[in-house]
Biotite code that builds the C-alpha atoms (Angstrom):
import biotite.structure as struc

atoms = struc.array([
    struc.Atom([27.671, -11.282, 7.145], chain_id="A", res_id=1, res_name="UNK", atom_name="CA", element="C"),
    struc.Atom([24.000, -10.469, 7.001], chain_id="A", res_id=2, res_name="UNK", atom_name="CA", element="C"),
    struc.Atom([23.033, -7.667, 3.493], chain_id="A", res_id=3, res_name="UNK", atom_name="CA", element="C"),
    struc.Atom([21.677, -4.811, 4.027], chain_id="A", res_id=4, res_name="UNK", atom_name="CA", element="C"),
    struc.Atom([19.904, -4.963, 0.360], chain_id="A", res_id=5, res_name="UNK", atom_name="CA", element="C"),
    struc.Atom([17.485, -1.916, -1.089], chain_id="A", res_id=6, res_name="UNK", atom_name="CA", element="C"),
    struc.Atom([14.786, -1.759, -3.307], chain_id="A", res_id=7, res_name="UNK", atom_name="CA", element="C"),
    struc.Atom([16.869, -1.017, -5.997], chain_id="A", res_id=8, res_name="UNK", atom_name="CA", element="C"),
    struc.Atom([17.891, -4.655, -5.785], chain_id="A", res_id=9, res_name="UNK", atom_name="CA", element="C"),
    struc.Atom([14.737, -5.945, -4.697], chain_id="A", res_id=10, res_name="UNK", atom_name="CA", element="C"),
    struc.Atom([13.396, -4.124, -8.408], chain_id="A", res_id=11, res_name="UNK", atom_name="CA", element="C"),
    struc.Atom([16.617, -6.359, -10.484], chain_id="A", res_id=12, res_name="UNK", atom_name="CA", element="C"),
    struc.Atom([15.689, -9.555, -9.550], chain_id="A", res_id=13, res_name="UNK", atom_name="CA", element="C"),
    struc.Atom([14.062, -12.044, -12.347], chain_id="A", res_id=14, res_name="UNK", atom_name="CA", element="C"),
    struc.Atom([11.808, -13.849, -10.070], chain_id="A", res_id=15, res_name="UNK", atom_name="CA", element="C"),
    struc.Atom([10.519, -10.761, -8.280], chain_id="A", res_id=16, res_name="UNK", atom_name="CA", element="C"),
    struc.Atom([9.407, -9.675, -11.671], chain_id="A", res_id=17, res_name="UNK", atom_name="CA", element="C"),
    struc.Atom([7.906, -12.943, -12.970], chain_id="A", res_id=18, res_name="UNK", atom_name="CA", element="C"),
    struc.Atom([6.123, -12.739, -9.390], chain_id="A", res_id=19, res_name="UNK", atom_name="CA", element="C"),
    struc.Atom([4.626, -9.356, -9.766], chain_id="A", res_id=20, res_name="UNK", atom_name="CA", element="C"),
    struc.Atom([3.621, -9.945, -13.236], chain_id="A", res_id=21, res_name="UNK", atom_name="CA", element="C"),
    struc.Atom([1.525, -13.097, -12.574], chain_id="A", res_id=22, res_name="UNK", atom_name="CA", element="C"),
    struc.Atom([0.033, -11.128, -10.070], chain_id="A", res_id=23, res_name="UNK", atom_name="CA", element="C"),
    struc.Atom([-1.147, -8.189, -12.149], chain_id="A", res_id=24, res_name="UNK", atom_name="CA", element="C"),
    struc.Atom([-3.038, -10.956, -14.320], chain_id="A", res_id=25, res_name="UNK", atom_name="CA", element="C"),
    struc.Atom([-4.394, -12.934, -11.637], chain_id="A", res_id=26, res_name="UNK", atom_name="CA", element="C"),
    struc.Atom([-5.872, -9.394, -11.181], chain_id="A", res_id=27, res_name="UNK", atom_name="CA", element="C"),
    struc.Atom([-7.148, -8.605, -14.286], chain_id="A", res_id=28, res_name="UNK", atom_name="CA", element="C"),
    struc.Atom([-8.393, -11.876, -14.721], chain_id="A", res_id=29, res_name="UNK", atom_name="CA", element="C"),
    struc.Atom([-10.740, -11.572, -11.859], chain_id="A", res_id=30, res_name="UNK", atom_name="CA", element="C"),
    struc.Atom([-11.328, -8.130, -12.406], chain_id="A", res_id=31, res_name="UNK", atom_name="CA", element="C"),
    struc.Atom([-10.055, -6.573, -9.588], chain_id="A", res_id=32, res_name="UNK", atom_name="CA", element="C"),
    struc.Atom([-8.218, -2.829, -9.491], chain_id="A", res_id=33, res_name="UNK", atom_name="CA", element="C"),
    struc.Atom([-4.361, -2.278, -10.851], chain_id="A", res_id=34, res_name="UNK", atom_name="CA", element="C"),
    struc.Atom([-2.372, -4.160, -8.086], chain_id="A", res_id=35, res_name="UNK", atom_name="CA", element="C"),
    struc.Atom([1.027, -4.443, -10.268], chain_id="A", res_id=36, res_name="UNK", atom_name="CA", element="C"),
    struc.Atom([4.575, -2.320, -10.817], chain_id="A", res_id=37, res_name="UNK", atom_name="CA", element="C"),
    struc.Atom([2.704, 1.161, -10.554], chain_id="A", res_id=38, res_name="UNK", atom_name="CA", element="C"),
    struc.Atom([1.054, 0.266, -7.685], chain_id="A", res_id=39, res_name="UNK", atom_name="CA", element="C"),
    struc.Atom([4.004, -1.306, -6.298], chain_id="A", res_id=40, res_name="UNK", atom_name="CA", element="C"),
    struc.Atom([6.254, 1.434, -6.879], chain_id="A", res_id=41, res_name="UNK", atom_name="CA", element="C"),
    struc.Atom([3.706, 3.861, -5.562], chain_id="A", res_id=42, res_name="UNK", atom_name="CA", element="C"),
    struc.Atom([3.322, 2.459, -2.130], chain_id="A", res_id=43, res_name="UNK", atom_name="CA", element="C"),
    struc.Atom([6.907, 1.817, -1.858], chain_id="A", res_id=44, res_name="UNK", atom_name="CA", element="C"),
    struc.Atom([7.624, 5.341, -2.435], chain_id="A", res_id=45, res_name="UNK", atom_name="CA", element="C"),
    struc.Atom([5.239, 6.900, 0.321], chain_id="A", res_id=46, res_name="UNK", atom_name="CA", element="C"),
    struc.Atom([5.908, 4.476, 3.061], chain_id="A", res_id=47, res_name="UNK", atom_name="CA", element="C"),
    struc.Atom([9.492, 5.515, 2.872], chain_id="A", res_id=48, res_name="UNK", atom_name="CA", element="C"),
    struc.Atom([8.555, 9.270, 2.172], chain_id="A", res_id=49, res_name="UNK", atom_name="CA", element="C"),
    struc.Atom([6.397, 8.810, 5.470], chain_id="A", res_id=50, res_name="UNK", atom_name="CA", element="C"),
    struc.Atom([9.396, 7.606, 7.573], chain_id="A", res_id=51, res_name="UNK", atom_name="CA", element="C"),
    struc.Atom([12.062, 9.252, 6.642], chain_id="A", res_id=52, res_name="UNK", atom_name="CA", element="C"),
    struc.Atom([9.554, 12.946, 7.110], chain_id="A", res_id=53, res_name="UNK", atom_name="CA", element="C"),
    struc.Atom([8.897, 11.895, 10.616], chain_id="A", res_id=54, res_name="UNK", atom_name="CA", element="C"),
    struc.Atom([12.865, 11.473, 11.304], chain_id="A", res_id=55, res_name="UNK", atom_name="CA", element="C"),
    struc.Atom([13.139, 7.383, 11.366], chain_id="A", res_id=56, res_name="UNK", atom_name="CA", element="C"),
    struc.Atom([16.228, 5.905, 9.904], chain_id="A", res_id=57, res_name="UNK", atom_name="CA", element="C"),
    struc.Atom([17.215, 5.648, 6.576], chain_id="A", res_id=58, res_name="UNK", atom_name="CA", element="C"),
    struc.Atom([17.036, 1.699, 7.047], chain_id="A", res_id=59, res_name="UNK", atom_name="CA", element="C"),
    struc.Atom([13.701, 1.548, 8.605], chain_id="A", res_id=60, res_name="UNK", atom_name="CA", element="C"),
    struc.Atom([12.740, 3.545, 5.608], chain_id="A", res_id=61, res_name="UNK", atom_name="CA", element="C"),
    struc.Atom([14.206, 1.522, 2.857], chain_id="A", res_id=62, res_name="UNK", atom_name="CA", element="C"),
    struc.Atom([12.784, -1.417, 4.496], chain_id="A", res_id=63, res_name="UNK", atom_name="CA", element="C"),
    struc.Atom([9.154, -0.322, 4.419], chain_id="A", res_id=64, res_name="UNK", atom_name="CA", element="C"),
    struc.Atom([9.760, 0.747, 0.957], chain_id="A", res_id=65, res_name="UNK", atom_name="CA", element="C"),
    struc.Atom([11.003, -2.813, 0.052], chain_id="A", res_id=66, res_name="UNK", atom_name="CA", element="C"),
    struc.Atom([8.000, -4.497, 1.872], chain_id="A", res_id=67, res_name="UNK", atom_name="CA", element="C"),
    struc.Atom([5.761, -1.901, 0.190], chain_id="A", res_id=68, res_name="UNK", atom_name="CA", element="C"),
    struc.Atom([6.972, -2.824, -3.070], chain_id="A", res_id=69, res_name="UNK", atom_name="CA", element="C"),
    struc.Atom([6.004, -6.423, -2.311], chain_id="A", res_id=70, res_name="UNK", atom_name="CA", element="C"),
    struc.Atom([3.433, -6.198, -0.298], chain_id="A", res_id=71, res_name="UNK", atom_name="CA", element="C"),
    struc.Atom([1.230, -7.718, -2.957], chain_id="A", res_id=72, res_name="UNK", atom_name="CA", element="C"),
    struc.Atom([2.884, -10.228, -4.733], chain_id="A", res_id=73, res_name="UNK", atom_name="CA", element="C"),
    struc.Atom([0.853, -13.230, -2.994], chain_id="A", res_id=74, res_name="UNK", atom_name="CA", element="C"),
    struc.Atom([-1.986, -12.562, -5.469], chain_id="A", res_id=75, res_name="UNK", atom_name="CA", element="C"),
    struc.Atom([0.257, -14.834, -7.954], chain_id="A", res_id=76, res_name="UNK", atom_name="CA", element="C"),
    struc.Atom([-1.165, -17.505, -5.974], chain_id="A", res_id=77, res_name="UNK", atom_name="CA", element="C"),
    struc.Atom([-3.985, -16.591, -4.205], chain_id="A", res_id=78, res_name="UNK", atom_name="CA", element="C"),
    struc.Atom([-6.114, -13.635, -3.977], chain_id="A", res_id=79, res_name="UNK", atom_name="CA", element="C"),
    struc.Atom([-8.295, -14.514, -0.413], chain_id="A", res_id=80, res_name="UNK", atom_name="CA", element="C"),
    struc.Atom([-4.859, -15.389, 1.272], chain_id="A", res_id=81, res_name="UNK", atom_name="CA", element="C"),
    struc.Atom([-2.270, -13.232, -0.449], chain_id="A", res_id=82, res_name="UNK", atom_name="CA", element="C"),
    struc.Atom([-0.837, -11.470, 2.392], chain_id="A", res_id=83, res_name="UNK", atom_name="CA", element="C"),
    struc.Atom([0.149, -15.014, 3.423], chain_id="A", res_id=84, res_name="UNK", atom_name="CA", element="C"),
    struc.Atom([1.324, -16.433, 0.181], chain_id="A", res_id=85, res_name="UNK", atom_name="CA", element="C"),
    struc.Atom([3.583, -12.532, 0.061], chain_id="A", res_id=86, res_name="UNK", atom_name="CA", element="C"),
    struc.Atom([4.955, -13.385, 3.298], chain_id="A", res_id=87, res_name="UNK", atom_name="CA", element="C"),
    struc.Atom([5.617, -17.067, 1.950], chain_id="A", res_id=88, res_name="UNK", atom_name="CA", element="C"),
    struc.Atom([7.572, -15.583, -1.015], chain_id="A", res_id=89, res_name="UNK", atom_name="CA", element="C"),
    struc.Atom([9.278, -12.816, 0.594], chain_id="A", res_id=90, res_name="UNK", atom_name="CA", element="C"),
    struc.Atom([10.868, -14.881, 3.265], chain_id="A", res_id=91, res_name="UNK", atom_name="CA", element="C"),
    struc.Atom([12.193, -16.954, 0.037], chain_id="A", res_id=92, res_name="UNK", atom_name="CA", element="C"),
    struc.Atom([13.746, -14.439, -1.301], chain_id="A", res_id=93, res_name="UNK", atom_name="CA", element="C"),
    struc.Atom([14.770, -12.666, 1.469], chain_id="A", res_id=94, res_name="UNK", atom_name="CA", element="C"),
    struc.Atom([16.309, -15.421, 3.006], chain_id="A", res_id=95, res_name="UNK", atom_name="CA", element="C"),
    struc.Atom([18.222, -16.049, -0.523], chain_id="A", res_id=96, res_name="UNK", atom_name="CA", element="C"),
    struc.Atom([19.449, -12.289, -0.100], chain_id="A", res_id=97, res_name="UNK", atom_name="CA", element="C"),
    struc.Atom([21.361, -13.274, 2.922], chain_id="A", res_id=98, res_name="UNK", atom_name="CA", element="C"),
    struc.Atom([18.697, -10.877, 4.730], chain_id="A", res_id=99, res_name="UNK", atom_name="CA", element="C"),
    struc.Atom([19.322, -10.422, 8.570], chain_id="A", res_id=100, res_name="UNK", atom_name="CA", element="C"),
    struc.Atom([16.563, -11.756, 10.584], chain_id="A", res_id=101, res_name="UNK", atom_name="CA", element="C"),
    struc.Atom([16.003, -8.360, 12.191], chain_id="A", res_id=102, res_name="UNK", atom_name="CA", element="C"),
    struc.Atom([15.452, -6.700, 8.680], chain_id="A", res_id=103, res_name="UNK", atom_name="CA", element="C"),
    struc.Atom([13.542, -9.994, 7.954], chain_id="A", res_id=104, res_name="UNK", atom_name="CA", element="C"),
    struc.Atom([11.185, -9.838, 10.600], chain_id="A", res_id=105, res_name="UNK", atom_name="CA", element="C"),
    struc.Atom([10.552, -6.172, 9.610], chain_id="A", res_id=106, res_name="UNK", atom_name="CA", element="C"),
    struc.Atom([9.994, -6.858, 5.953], chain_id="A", res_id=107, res_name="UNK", atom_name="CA", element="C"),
    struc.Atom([7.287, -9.944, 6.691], chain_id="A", res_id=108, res_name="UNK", atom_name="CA", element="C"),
    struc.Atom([5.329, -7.814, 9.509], chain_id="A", res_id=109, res_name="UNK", atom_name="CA", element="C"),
    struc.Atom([5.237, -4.830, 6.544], chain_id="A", res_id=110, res_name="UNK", atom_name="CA", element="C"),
    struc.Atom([3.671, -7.404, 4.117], chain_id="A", res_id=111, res_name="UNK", atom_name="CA", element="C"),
    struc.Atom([1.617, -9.791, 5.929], chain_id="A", res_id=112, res_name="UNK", atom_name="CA", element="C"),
    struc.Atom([-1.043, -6.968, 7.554], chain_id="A", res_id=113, res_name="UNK", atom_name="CA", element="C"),
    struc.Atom([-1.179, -4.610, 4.820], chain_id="A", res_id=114, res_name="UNK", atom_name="CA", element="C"),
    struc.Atom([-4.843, -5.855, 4.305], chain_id="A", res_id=115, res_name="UNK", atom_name="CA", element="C"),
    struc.Atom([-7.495, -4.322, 6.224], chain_id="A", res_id=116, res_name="UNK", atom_name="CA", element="C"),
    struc.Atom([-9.574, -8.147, 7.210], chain_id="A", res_id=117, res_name="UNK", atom_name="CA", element="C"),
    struc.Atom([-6.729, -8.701, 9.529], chain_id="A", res_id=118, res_name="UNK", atom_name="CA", element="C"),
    struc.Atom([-3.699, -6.825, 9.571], chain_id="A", res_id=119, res_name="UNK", atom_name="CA", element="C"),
    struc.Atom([-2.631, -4.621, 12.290], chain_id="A", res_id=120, res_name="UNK", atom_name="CA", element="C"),
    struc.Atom([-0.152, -1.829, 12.720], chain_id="A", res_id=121, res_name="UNK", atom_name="CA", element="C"),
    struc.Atom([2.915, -3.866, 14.345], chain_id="A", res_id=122, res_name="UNK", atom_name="CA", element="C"),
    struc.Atom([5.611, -1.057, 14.666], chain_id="A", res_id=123, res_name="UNK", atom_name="CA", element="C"),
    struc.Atom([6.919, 1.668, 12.192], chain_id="A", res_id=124, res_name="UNK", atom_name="CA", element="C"),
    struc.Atom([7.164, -0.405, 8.775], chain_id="A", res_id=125, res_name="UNK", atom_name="CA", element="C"),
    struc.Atom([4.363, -1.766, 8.618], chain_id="A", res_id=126, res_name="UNK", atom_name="CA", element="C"),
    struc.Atom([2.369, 1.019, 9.475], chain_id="A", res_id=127, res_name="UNK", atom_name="CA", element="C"),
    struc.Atom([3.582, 2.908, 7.058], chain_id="A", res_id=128, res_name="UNK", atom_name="CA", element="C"),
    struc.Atom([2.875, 0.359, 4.370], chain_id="A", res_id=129, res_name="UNK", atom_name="CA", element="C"),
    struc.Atom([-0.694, 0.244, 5.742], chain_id="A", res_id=130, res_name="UNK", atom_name="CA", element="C"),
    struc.Atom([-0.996, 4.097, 5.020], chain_id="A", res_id=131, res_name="UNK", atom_name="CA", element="C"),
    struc.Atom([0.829, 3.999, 1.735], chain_id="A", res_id=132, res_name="UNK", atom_name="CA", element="C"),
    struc.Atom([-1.181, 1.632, 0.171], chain_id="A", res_id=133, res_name="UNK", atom_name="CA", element="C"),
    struc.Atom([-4.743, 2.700, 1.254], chain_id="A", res_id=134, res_name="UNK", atom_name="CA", element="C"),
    struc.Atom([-3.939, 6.118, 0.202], chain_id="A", res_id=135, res_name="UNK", atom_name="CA", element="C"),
    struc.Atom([-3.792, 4.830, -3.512], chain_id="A", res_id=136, res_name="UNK", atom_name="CA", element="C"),
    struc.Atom([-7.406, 5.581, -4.610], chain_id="A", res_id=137, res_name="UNK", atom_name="CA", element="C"),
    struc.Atom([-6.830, 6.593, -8.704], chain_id="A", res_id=138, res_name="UNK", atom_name="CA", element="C"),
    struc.Atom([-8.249, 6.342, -11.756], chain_id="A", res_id=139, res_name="UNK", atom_name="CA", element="C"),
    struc.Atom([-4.724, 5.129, -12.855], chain_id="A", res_id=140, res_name="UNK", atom_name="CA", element="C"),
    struc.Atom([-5.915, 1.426, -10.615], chain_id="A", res_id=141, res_name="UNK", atom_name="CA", element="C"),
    struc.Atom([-8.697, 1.331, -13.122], chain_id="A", res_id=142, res_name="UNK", atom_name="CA", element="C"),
    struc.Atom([-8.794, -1.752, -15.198], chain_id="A", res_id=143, res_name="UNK", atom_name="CA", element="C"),
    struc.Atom([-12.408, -2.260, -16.941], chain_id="A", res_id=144, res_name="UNK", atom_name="CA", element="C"),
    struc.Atom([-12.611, -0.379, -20.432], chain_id="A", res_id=145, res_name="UNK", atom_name="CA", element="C"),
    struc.Atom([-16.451, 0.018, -19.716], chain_id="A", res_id=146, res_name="UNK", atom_name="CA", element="C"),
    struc.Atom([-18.116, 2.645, -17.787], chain_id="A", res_id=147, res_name="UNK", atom_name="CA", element="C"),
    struc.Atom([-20.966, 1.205, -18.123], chain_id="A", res_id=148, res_name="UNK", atom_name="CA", element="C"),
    struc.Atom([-19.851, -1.721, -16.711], chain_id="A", res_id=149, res_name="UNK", atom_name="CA", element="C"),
    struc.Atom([-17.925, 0.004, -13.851], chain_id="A", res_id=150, res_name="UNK", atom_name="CA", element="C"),
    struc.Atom([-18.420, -2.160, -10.033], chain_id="A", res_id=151, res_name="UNK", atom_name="CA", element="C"),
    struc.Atom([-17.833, -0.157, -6.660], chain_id="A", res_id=152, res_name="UNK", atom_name="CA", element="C"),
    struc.Atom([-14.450, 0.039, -6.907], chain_id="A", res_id=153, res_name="UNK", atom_name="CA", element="C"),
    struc.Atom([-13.935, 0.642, -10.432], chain_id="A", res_id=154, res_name="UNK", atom_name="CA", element="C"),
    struc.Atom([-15.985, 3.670, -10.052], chain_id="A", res_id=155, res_name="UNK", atom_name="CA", element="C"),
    struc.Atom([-14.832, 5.459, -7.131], chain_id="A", res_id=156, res_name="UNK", atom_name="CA", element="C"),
    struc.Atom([-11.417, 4.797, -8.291], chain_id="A", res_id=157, res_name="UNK", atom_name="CA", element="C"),
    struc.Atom([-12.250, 6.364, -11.459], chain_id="A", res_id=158, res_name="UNK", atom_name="CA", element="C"),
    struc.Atom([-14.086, 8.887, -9.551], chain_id="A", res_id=159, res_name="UNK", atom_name="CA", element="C"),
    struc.Atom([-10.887, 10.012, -8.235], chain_id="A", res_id=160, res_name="UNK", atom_name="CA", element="C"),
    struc.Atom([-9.204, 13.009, -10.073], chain_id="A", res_id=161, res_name="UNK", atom_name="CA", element="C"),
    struc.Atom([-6.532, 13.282, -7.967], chain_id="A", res_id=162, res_name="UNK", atom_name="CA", element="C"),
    struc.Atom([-5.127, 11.676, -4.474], chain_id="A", res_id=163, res_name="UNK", atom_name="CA", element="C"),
    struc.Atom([-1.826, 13.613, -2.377], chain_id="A", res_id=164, res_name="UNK", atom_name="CA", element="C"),
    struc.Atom([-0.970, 12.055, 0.909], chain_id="A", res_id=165, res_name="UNK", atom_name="CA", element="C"),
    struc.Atom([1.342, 14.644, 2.714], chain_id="A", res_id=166, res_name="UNK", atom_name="CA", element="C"),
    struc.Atom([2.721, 14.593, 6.475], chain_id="A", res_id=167, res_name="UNK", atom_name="CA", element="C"),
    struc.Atom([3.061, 17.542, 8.815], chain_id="A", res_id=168, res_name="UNK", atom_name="CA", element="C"),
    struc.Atom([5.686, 16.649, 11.041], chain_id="A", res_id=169, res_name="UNK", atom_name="CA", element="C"),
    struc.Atom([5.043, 19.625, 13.155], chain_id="A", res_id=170, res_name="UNK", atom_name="CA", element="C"),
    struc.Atom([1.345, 19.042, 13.799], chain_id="A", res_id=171, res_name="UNK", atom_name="CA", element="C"),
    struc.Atom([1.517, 15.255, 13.861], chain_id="A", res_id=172, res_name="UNK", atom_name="CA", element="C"),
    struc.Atom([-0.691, 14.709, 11.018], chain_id="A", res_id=173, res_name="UNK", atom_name="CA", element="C"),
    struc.Atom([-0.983, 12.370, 8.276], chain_id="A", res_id=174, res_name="UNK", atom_name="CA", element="C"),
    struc.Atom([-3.372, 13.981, 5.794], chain_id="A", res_id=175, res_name="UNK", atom_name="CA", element="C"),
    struc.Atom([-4.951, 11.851, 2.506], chain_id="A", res_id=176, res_name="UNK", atom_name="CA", element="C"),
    struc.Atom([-6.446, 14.751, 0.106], chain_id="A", res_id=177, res_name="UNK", atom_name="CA", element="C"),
    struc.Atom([-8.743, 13.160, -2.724], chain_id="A", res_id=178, res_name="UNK", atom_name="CA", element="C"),
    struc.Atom([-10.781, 15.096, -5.135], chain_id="A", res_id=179, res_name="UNK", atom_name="CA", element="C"),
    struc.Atom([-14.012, 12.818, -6.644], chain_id="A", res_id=180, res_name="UNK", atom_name="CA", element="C"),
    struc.Atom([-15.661, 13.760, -9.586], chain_id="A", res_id=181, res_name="UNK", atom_name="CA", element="C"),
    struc.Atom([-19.166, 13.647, -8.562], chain_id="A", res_id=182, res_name="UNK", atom_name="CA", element="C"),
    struc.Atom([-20.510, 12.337, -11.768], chain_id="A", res_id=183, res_name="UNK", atom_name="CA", element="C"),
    struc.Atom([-19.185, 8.852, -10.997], chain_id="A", res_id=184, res_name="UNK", atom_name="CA", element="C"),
    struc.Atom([-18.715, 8.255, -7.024], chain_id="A", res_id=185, res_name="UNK", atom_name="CA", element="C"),
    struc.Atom([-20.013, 10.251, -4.066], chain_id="A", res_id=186, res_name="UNK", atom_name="CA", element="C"),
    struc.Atom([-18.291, 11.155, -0.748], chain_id="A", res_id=187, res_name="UNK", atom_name="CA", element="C"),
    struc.Atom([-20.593, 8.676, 0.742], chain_id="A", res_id=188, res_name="UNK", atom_name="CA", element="C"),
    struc.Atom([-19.765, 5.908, -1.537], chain_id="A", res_id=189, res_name="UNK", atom_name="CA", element="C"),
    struc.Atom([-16.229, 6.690, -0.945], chain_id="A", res_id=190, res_name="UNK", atom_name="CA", element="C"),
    struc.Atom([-16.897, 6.177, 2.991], chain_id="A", res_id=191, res_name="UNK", atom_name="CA", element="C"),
    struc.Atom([-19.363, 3.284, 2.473], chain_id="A", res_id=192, res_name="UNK", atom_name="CA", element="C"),
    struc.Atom([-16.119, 0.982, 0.406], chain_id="A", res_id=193, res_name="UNK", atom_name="CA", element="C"),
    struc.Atom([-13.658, 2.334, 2.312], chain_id="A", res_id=194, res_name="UNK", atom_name="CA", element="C"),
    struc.Atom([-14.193, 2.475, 5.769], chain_id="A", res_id=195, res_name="UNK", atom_name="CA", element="C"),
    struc.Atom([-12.572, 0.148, 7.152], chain_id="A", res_id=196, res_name="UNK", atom_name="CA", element="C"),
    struc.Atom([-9.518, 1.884, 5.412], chain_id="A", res_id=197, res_name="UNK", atom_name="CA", element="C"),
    struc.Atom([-9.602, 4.486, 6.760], chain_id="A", res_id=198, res_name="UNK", atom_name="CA", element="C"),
    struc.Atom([-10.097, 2.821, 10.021], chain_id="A", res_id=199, res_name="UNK", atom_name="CA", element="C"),
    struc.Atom([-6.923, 0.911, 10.121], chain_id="A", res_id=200, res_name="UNK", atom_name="CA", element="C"),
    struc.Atom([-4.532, 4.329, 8.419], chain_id="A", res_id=201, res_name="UNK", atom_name="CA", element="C"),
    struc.Atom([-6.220, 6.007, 11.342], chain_id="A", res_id=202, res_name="UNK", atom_name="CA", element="C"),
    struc.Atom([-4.859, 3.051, 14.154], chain_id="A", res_id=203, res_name="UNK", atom_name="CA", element="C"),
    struc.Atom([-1.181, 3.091, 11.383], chain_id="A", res_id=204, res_name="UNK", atom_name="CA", element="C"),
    struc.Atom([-0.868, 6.511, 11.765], chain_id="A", res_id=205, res_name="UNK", atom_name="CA", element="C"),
    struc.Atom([-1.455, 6.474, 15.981], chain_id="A", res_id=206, res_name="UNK", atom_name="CA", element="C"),
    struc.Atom([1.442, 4.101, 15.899], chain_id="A", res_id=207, res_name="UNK", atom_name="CA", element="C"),
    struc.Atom([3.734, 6.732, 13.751], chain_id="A", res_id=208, res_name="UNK", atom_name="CA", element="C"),
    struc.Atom([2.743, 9.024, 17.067], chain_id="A", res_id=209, res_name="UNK", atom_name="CA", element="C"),
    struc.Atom([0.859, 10.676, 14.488], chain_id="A", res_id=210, res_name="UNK", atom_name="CA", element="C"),
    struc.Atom([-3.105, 11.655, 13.896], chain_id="A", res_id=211, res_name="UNK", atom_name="CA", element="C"),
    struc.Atom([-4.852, 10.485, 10.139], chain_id="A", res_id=212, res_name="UNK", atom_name="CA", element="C"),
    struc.Atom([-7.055, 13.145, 8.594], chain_id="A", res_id=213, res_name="UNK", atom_name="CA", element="C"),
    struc.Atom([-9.178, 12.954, 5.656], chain_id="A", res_id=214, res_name="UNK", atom_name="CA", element="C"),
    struc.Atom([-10.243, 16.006, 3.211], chain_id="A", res_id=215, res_name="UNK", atom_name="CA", element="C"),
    struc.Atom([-12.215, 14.995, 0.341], chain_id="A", res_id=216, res_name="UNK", atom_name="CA", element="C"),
    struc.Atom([-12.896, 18.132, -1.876], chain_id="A", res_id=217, res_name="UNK", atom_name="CA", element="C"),
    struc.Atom([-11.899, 20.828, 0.347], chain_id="A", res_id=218, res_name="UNK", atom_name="CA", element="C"),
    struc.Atom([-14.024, 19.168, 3.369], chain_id="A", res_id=219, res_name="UNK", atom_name="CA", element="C"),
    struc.Atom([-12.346, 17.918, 5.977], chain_id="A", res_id=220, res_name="UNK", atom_name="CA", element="C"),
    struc.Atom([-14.214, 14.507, 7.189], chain_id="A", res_id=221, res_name="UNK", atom_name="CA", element="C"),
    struc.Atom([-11.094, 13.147, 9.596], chain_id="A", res_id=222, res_name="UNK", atom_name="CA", element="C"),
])
């Protein structure tokens, strides 16, 4: 018989952690934004927080938070292609899980189009991945001891005092609230790097039967 498993034993398992780990300092090597366990965990968290406040199933939202919690782990192997190499190494252990292949399916659509060069919105899970994880913009992601030496997204990250993604269920609206210090990143930088972000929450959320709004210190841009 086919396990339903949870995050909770997704979190346990040994190579899952060596996984996530490498990843991290693939990262850091390159010098690329947080992508490890707090990131993880945060996207996790929201995607099933999204579902389960718009009245899906308790499954549908564990499974988004298990594909939002590894939704990243390709950048072990490659950082160009990791959506790719995640779905690779999902369907590994997945499959080793004794997964169903309707869960399965679920979990791999979550992972492989959480990035914004190609993914796309395909059904509940993974659009709420897709909105999870763009909504991280923190100075928690930031990775560079040097100001001086901050790039784009070092500094709009840093930029960013605080980020709260909330959903009204009775208005239908997905709303990302970010407050930038405007000593290091501007609105307009914000909309220059992230775009195509906000872009493809705005298509995830239409999917959720939902509408994706943006209010970046007290203005409301979406």
């Amino acid at each position: 018989m086919a396990a339903n498993i949870t995050l909770a034993e997704i979190e346990q398992r040994e190579d899952i952690r060596v996984y996530m780990t490498t990843a991290a300092r693939n990262m850091d090597l390159i010098g690329y934004t947080e992508h490890g366990f707090r990131h993880a965990e945060l996207t996790a968290n929201v995607a099933r927080r999204i579902l389960l406040d718009l009245r899906y199933s308790e499954r549908e939202a564990e499974l988004a938070a298990i594909a939002g919690y590894l939704h990243d782990i390709g950048n072990a192997v490659n950082r160009e292609f990791h959506p790719q190499a995640t779905v690779m190494i999902a369907f590994h252990v997945l499959s080793d899980m004794d997964v169903s292949p309707e869960d399965l399916i679920e979990v791999l659509c979550g992972v492989a189009n959480h990035d914004e060069e190609a993914g796309e919105p395909f059904g509940p899970i993974a659009a709420a991945v897709i909105i999870a994880d763009k909504c991280d913009v923190s100075r928690d992601r930031v990775r560079n001891p040097e100001p001086t030496t901050f790039d784009e997204h070092d500094r709009i990250n840093y930029a960013a005092i605080s980020s709260q993604l909330s959903v009204d269920v009775e208005k239908k609206v997905i709303l990302l609230e970010l407050v930038i210090d405007p000593k290091f990143g501007s609105v307009m930088e914000y909309f220059e790097l992230f775009l195509q972000r906000m872009v493809m929450s705005r298509r995830a959320a239409t999917v959720l039967g939902c509408r994706f709004s943006l209010v970046i210190n007290g203005a409301r841009l979406i």
